[in-house]
C-alpha positions in Angstrom: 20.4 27.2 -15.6 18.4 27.0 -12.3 17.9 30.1 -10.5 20.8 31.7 -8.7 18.9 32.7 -5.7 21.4 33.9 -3.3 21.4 32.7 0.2 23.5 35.0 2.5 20.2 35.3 4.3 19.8 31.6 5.2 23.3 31.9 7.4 22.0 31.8 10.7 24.9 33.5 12.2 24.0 36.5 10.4 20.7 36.2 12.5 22.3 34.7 15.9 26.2 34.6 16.6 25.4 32.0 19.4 23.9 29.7 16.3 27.3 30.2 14.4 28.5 27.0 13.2 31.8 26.3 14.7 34.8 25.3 13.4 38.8 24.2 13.4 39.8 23.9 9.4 42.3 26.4 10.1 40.1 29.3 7.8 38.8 32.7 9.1 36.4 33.0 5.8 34.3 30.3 6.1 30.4 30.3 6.0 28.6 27.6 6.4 25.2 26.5 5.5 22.5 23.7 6.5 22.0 21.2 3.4 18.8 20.4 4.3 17.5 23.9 3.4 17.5 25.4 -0.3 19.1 26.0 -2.9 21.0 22.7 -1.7 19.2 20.2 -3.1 18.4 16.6 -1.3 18.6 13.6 -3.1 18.1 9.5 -2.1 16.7 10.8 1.5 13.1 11.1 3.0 12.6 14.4 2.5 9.6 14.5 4.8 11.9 14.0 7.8 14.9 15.9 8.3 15.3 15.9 11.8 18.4 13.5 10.7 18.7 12.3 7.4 17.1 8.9 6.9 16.4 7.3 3.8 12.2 6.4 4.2 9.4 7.4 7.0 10.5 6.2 10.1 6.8 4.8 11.1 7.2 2.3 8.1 10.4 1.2 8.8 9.4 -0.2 11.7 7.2 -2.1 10.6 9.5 -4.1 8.9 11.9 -5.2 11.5 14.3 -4.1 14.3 17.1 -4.0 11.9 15.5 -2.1 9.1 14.6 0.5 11.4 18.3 1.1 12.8 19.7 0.8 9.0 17.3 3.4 7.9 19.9 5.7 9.4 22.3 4.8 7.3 23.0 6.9 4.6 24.1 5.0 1.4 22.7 6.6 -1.9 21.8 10.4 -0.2 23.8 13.1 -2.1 23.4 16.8 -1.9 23.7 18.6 -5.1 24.2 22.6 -5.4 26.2 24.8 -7.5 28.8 28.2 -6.0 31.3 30.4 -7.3 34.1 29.7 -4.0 37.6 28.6 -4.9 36.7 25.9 -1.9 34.4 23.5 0.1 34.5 22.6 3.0 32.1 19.8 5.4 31.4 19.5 9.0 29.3 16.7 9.5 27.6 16.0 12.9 27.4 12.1 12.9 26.6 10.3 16.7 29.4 7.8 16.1 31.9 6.5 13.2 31.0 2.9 12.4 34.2 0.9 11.7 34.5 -2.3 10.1 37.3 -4.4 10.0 36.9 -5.5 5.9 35.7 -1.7 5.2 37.6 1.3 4.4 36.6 3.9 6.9 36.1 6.4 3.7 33.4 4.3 2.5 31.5 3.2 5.4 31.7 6.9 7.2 33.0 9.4 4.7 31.8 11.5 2.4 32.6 12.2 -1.1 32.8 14.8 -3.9 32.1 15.3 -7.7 32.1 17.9 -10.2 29.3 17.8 -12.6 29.7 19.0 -15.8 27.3 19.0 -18.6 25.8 15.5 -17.7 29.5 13.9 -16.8 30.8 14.0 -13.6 34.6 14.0 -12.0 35.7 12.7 -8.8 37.5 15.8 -7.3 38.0 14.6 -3.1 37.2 12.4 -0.6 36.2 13.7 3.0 38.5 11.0 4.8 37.4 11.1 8.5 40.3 11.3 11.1 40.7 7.7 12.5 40.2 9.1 16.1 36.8 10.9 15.1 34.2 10.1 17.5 30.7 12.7 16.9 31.3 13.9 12.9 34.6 15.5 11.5 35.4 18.2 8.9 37.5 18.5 5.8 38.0 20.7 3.0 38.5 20.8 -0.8 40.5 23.2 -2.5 40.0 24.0 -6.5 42.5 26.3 -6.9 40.3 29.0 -8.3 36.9 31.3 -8.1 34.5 30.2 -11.1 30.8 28.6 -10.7 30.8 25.0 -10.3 27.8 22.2 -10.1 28.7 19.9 -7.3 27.5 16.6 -5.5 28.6 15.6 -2.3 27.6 11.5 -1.3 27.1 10.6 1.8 28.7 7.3 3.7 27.1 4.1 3.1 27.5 2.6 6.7 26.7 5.2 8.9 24.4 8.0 10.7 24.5 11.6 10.0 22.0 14.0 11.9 23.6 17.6 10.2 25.9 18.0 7.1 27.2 21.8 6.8 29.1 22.5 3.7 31.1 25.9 3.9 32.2 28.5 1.6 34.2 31.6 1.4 33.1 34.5 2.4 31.0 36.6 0.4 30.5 33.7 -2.4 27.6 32.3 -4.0 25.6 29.4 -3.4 22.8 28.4 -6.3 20.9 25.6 -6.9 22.2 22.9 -9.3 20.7 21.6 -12.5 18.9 18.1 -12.2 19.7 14.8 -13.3 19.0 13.8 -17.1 16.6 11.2 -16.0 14.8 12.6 -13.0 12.6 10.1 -11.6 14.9 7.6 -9.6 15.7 4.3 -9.9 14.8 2.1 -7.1 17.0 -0.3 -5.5 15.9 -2.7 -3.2 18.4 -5.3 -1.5 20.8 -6.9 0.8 24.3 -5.3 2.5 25.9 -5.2 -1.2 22.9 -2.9 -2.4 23.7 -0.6 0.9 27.4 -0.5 -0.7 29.7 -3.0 1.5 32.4 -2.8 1.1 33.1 0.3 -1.4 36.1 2.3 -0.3 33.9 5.4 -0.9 30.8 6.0 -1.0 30.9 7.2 -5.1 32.2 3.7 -6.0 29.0 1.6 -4.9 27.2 0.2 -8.0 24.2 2.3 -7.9 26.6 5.4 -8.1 28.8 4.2 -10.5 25.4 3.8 -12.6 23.9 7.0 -11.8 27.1 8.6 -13.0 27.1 7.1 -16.1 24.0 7.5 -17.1 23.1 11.1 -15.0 20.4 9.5 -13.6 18.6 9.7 -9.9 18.2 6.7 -7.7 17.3 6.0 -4.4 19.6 3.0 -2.2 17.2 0.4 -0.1 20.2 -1.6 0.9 19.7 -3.3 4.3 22.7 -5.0 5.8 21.6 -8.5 6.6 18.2 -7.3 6.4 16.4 -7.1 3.3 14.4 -10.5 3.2 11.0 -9.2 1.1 8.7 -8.8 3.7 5.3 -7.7 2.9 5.7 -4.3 4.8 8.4 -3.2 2.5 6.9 -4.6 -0.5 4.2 -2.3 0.1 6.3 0.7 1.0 8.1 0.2 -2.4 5.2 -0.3 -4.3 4.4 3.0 -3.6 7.7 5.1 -4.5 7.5 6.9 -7.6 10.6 5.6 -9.7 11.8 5.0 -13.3 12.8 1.0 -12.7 13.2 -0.9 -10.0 16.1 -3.3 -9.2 15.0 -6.1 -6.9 18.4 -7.5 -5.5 17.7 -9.1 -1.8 18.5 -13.2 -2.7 21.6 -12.9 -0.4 19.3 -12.0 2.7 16.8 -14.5 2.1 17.3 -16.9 5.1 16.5 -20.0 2.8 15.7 -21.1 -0.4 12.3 -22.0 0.8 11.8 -18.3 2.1 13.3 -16.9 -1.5 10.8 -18.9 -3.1 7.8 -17.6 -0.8 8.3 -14.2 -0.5 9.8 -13.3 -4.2 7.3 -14.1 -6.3 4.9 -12.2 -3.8 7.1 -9.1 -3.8 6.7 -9.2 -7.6 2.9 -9.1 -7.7 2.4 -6.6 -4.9 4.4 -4.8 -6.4 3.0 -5.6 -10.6 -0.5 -5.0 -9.2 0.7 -0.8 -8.3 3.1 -0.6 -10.9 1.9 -1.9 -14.2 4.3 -0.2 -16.8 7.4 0.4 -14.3 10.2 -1.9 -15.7 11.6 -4.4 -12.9 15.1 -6.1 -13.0 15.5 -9.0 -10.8 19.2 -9.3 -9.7 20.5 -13.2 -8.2 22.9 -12.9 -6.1 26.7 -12.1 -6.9 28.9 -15.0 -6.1 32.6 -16.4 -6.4 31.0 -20.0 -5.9 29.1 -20.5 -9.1 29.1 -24.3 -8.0 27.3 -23.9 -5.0 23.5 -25.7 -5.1 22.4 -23.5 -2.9 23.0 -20.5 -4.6 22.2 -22.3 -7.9 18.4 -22.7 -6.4 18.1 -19.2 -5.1 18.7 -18.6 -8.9 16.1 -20.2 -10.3 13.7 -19.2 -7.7 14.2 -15.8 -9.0 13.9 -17.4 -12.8 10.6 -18.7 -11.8 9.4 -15.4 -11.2 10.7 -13.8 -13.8 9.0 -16.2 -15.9 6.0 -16.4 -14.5 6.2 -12.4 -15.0 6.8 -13.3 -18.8 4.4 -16.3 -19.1 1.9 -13.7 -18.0 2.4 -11.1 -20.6 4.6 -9.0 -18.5 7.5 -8.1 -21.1 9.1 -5.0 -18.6 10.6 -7.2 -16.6 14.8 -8.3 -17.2 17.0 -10.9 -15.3 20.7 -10.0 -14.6 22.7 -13.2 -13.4 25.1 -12.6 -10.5 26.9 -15.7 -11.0 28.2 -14.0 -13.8 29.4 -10.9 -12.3 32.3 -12.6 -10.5 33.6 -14.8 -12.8 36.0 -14.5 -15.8 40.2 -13.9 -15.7 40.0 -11.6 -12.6 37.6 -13.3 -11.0 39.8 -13.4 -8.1 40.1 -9.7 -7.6 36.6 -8.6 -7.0 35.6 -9.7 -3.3 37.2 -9.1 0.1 35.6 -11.7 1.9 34.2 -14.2 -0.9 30.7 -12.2 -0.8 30.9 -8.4 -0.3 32.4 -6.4 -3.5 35.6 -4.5 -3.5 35.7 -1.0 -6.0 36.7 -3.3 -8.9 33.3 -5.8 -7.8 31.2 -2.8 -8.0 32.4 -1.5 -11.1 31.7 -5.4 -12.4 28.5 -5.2 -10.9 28.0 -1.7 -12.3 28.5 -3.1 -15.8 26.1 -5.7 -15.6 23.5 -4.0 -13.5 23.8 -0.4 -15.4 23.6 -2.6 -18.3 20.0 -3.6 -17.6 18.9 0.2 -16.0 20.3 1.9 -19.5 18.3 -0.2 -21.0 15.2 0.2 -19.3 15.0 4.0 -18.9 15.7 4.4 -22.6 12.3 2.2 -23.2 
């Protein structure tokens, strides 16, 4: 078990009442502490900037592209892990603004959610459902019923920013670290607004969580709504993130086929030439349209590198076909606009996909 180093110290209104973290649950016994400060644990977020949580160095973002940069803010894929003893837990999240979309639940795109960990499986126990009138963060609490030690994770939303994230306790409870993940070096995805989890109702039922739940493994969500089109900046910047596989899934946000075809194959060798043994799944696109030519080319652009990966003598690479995912009796069921997955889309996509990862971390 990891060390239960108590934390009652770490309350800064113990140190300064004026620094007392304010709040209207309706509790008088509530403590809370800052996540981004041990024994909680950070996971999916640059750790090397937590001024607000962001998910990679804000310099290199930049570089990118206007959009990467603002999406960088997003939070799909960070969790916060930590064990305690109280009979509840309660959030207050400090978040500049609530981004609602009209096909997304607001609990997926802005709120949090919560899972019990137990010996490598884990349980869905609440979702933090904002207010629909929040405006700068909200709070919310989970009742268990009962005072006994218990391994937590806590997701943050997929579509939005969040500068602090307080989780409270009762009173005079503990607060420990939590055991790690089973595999601990992440798996790296890399991709388009699916990857960054639109349109999961919360933020547990996107596909790399669904996978990482399955298999108790870490992972790390480069999802870039509309904006993950394999430029050479982020190539680089992936290239150099220490991870167990890497999923490259960005053929929806390639403007054209012609791009696709100039900017994938490159990806994969900047990428081969850092990485040598690092297994790499290559993901086409999921679609409803299995028909459409253009889609059908964007495939085999992606099969051409693939092949060329295996031509070469490269045999930790794997292809996972989206056109696929989609299809079959409820084929009809697993979109809510044609293109971006509802839960039951991501738990298709999770089968496929987590498919592939089990299979590579088990190499």
């Amino acid at each position: 078990m990891a060390d239960k180093k108590r934390i009652e110290e770490d309350n800064i209104a113990n140190i300064d009442k004026n620094l007392e973290v304010k709040t209207t649950l309706g509790v008088d016994d509530v403590v809370f502490y800052d996540t981004k400060k041990a024994p909680f644990k950070l996971y999916g977020a640059c750790k090397e900037e937590l001024d607000v949580f962001k998910r990679m160095p804000e310099n290199i973002a930049e570089t990118v592209s206007n959009g990467v940069k603002s999406l960088n803010f997003n939070t799909p894929g960070i969790r916060v892990r930590f064990m305690t003893d109280s009979d509840y837990v309660a959030i207050k999240a400090v978040m500049p603004s609530l981004r609602r979309m009209s096909h997304m639940a607001l609990t997926g795109s802005s709120g949090f959610d919560m899972y019990l960990i137990e010996n490598g499986t884990y349980r869905y126990i609440k979702t933090f459902v904002p207010p629909q009138d929040a405006e700068q963060g909200y709070e919310s609490i989970a009742y268990f019923g009962g005072k006994k030690n218990r391994c937590l994770e806590i997701n943050f939303p997929l579509y939005s920013r969040v500068d602090e994230l307080y989780v409270g306790i009762r009173t005079g409870s503990s607060v420990y670290e939590c055991d790690g993940y089973k595999y601990d070096k992440p798996v790296l995805y890399y991709g388009s607004s699916i990857t960054q989890g639109g349109c999961a109702s919360k933020p547990g039922n996107s596909y790399q969580s669904i996978i990482s739940h399955e298999l108790d493994c870490d992972y790390i969500n480069l999802g870039f709504s509309g904006n993950a089109k394999g430029e050479k900046e982020i190539a680089e910047y992936v290239a150099d993130v220490d991870c167990s596989v890497f999923v490259c899934d960005y053929d929806y946000n390639a403007p054209t086929v012609d791009y696709l075809r100039e900017t994938h194959l490159e990806l994969y060798k900047i990428y081969r030439a850092k990485n040598p043994d690092t297994p790499i799944i290559f993901v086409s696109a999921p679609t409803v349209d299995a028909g459409n030519k253009n889609k059908i080319d964007r495939k085999q652009v992606i099969l051409d590198t693939y092949n060329y990966a295996i031509s070469n003598g490269d045999n930790n690479v794997s292809f996972v076909d989206g056109m696929e995912m989609f299809g079959g009796k409820y084929g009809n069921v697993y979109t809510v606009d044609g293109t971006h997955p509802n839960d039951a889309g991501f738990l298709r996509m999770a089968e496929y996909i987590g498919g592939a990862v089990e299979k590579a971390l088990k190499a």
